[in-house]
C-alpha positions in Angstrom: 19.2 2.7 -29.5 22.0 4.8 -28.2 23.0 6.3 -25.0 25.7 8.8 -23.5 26.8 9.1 -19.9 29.1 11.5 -19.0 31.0 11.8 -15.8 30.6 15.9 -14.6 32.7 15.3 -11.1 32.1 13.1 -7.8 30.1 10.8 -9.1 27.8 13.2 -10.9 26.8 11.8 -14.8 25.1 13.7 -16.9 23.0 10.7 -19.3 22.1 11.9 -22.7 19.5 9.9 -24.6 19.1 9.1 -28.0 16.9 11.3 -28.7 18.3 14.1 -27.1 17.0 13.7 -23.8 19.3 14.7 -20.8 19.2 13.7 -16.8 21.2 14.0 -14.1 22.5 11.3 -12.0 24.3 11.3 -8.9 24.8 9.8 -5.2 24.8 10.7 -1.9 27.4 12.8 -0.6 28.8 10.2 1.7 29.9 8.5 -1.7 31.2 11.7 -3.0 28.1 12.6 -4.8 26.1 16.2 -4.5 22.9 14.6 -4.2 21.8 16.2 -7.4 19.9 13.6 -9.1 18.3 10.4 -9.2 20.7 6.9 -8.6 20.9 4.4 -11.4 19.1 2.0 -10.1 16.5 4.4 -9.6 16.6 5.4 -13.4 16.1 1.6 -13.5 12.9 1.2 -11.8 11.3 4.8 -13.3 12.2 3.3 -16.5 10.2 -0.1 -15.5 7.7 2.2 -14.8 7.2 4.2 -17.2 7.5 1.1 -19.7 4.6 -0.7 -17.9 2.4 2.5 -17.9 3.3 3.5 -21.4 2.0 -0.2 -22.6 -1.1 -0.2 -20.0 -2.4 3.7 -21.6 -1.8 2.0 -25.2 -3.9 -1.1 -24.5 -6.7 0.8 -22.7 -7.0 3.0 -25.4 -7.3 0.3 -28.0 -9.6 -1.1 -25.6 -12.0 2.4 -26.0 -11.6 3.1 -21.9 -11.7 6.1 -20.9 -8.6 6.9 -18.8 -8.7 10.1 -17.5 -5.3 9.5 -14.8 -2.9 6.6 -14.3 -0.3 6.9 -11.2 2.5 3.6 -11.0 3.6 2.9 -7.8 6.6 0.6 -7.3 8.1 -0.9 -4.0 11.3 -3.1 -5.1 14.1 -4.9 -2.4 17.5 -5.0 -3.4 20.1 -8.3 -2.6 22.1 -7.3 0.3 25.3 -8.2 -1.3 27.0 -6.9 -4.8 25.8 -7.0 -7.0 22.8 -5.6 -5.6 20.2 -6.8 -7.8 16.8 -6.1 -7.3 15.2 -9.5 -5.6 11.4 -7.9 -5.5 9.0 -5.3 -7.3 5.9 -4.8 -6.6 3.7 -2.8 -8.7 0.7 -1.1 -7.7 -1.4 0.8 -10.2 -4.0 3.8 -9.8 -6.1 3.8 -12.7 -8.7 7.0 -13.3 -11.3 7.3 -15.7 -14.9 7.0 -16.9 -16.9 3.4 -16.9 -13.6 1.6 -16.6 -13.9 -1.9 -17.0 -11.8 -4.2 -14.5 -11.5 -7.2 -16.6 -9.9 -4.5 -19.2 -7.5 -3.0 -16.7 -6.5 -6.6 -15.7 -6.0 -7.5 -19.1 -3.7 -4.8 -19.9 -1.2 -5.2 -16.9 -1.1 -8.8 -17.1 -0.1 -7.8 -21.1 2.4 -5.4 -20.4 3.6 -7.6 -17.8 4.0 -11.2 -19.8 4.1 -9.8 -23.3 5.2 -5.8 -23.8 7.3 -4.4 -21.2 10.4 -4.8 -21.8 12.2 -3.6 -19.0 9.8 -5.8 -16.5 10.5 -9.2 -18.4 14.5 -8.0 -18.3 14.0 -6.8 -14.2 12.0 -10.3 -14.2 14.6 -12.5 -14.7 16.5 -11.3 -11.1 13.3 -10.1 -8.9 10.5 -11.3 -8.6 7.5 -9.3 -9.7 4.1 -9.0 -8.9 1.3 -6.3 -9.4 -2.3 -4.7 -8.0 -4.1 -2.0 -9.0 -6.7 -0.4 -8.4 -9.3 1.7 -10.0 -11.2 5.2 -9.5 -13.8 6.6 -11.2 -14.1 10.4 -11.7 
């Protein structure tokens, strides 16, 4: 897996994925940013995010359920001091869908979480994480 990021001014960085992907990222302005993207360590917890639900849709599906909508919501505390580490996540998820079985919706966070997500068991070894969900028929 490769990456680019490349300075634009201030602290504005355009990141370039490996496969072709672009975002911006940037800071406030009191840090000499324009405020025109999201921080790092933002791009760190969407990317937990977006790992966990990624491995949740996969096992659900395996699983025959019928997910119509899945929302990730995370809450995370930083370490006051540098570095500031993320010390807390919590995860809550909003799982949509048709005869949804909890024990399978269960099965497949505590999966992702323990097993498949790689960017959880990384964020784990600094924070501690924990998770919810809940689910809604439609």
């Amino acid at each position: 897996m490769k990456a680019r990021v490349k300075w634009v001014e201030g602290v504005t960085m355009m990141g370039e994925s490996g496969s072709g992907h672009a975002i911006v990222m940037d800071g406030p302005p009191d840090v000499g940013g324009r405020n025109l993207g999201v921080r790092p360590m933002e791009m760190l917890l969407l990317g937990m995010g977006g790992c966990t639900q990624f491995d949740l849709l996969l096992i659900l599906r395996k699983a025959r359920q019928d997910v119509t909508d899945c929302t990730v919501e995370l809450q995370a505390e930083r370490a006051a001091d540098d570095p500031k580490v993320f010390t807390r996540i919590h995860v809550h998820f909003i799982v949509s869908g048709r005869n949804l079985k909890e024990r399978q919706v269960e099965r497949a966070i505590e999966l992702s979480a323990r097993k498949y997500c790689s960017a959880s068991i990384m964020l784990g070894a600094t924070a501690e994480i924990s998770h919810d969900f809940e689910i809604r028929g439609v």
